[in-house]
MIKOL-365388 format. One record per residue: x, y, z of N, C-alpha, C, O in turn. Coordinates in steps of 0.2 Angstrom, whole numbers, padded with zeros to 4 digits, always signed. Layout:
<nodes>
XYZXYZXYZXYZ ...
</nodes>
This chain:
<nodes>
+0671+1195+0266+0676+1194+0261+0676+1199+0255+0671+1202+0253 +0684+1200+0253+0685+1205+0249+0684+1204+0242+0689+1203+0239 +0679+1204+0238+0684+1200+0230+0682+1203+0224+0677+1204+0221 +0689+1206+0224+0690+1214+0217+0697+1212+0215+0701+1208+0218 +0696+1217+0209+0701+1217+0205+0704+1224+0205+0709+1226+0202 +0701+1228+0210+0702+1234+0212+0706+1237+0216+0709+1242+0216 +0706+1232+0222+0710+1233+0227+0717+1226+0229+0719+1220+0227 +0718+1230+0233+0723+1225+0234+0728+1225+0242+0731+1230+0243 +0728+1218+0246+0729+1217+0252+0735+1215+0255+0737+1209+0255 +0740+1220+0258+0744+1216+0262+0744+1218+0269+0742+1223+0270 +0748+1214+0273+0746+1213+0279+0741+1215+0282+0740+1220+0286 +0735+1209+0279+0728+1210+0281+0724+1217+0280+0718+1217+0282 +0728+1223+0276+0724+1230+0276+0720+1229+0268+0719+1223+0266 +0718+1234+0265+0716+1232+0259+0716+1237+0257+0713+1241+0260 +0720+1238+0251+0721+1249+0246+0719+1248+0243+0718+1242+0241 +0716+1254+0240+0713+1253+0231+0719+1253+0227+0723+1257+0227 +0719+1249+0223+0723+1249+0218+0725+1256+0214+0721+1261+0213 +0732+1255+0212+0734+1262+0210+0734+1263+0202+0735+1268+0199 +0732+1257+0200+0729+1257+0194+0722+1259+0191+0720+1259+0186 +0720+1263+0199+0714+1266+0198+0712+1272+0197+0712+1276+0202 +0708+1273+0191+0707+1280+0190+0703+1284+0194+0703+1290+0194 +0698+1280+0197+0694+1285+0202+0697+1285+0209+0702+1281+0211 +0695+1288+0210+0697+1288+0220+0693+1286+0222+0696+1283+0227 +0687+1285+0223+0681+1281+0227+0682+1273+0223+0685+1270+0218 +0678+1272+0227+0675+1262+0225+0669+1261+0221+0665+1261+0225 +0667+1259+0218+0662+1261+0213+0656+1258+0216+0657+1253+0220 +0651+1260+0216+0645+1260+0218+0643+1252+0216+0645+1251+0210 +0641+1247+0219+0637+1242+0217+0631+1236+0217+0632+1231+0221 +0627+1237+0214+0619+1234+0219+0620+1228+0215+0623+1228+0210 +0618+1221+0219+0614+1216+0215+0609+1215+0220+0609+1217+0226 +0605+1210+0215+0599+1208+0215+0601+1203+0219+0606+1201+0221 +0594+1202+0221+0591+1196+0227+0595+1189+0224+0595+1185+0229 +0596+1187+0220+0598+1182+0217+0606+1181+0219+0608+1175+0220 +0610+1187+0220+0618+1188+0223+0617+1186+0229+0622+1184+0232 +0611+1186+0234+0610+1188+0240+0616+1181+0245+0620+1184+0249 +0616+1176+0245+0618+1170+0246+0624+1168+0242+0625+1168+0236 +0628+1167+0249+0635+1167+0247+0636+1160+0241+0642+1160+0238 +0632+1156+0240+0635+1152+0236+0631+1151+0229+0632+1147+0224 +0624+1158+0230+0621+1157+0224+0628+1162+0221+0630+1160+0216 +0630+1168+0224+0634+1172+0223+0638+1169+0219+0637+1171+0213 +0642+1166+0220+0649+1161+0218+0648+1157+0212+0652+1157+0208 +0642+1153+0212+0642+1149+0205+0637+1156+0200+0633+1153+0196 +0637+1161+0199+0636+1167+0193+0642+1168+0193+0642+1174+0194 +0648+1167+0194+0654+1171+0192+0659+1163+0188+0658+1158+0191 +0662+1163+0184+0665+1156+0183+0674+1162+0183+0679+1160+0186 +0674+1168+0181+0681+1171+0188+0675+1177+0188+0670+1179+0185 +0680+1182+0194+0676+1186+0195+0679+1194+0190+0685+1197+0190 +0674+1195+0188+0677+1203+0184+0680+1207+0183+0680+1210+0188 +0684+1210+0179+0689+1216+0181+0684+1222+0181+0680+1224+0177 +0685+1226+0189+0681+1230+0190+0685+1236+0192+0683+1240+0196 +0692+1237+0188+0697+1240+0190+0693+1249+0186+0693+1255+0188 +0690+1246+0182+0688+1254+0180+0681+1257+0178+0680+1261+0175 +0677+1251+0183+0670+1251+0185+0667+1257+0189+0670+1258+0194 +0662+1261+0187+0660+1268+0193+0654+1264+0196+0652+1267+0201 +0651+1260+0193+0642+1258+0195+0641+1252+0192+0641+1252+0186 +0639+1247+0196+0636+1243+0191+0630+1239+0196+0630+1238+0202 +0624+1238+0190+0618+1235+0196+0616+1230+0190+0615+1231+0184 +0615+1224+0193+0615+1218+0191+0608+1216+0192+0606+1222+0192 +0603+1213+0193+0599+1211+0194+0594+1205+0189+0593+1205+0182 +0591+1200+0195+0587+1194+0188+0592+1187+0189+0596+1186+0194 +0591+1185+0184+0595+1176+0184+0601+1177+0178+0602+1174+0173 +0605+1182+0182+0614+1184+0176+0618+1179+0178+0617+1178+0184 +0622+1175+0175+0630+1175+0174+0634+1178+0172+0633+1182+0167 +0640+1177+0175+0646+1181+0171+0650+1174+0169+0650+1169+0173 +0656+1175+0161+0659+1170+0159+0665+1172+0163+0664+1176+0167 +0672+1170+0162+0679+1171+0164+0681+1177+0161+0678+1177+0155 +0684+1181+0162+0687+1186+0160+0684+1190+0158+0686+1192+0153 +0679+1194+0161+0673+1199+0160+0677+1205+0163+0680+1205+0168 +0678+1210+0160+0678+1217+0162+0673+1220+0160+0669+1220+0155 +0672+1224+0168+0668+1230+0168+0670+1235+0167+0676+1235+0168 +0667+1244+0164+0670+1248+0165+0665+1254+0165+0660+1254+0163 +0666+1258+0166+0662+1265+0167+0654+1263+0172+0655+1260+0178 +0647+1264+0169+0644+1261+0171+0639+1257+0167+0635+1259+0162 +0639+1248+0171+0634+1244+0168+0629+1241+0169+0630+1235+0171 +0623+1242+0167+0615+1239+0172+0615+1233+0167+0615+1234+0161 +0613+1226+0171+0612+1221+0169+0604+1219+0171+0602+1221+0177 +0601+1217+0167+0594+1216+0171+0591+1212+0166+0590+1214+0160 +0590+1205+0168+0585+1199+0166+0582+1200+0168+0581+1201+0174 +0577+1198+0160+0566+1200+0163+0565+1194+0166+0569+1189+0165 +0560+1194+0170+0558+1190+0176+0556+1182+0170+0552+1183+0165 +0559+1175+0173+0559+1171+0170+0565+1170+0163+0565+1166+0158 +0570+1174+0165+0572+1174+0159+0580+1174+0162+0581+1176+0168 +0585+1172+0156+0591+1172+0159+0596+1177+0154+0595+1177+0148 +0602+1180+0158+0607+1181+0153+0614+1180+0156+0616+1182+0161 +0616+1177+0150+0624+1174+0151+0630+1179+0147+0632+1179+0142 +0631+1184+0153+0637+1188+0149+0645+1182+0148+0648+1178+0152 +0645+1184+0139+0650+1178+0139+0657+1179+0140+0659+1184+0142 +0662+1174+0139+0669+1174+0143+0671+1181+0137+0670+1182+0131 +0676+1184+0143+0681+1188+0137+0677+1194+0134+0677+1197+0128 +0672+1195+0139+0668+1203+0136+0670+1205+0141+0672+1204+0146 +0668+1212+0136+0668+1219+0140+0662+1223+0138+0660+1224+0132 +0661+1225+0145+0654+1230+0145+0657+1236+0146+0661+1237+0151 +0654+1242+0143+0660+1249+0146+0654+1254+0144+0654+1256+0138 +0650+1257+0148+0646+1261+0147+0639+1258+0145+0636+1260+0140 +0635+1251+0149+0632+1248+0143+0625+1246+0148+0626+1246+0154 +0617+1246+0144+0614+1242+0147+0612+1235+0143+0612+1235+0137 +0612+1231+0147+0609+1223+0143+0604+1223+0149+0604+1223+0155 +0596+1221+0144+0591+1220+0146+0588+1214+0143+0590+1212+0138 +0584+1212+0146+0579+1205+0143+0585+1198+0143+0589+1197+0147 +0584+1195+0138+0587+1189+0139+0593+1188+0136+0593+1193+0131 +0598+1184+0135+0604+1186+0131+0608+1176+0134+0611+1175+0140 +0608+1173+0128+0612+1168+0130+0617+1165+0125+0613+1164+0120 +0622+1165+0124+0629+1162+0120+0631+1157+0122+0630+1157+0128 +0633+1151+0119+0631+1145+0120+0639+1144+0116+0640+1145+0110 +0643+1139+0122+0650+1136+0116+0647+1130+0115+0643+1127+0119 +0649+1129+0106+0648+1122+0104+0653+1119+0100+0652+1114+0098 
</nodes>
């Protein structure tokens, strides 16, 4: 299954969206932690706008909040035993976040 912000599908085909600056599909690794589809699915609370994403590699015990945009390139990496919570309504654009990172609504 397809699931971007990037592209877009009718009759079953799938184009890159033409709201996209790049012509290729941007490069994307995750960590063993994405590996399973449904560990996959509860780290996203929606899935990100990756509309003007070149690379991004995730790794460790990440979430993302709702309305997260990516853009250019983003390495996310929590140290081992450790967690980071990218929050709702950010944007990362050109960025690394390393070690641990938690924001918390109260």
């Amino acid at each position: 299954a397809v699931v971007s912000t990037q592209s877009t599908g009718e009759s079953g085909v799938i184009k890159m969206s033409p709201d996209r600056q790049f012509p290729t599909t941007p490069l994307i690794k995750l960590g063993a932690e994405f590996k399973r589809i449904q560990h996959f699915l509860k780290r996203f609370q929606t899935i990100p706008d990756l509309l003007e994403l070149d690379h991004l590699t995730v790794t460790g015990d990440v979430y993302f909040g709702r309305d997260v945009s990516l853009r250019g390139t983003v390495i996310i990496v929590a140290n081992h035993g450790e967690r980071i919570d990218i929050p709702s309504n950010s944007l990362l654009e050109n960025k690394i976040v390393s070690g641990n990172l938690r924001i918390l609504d109260h």
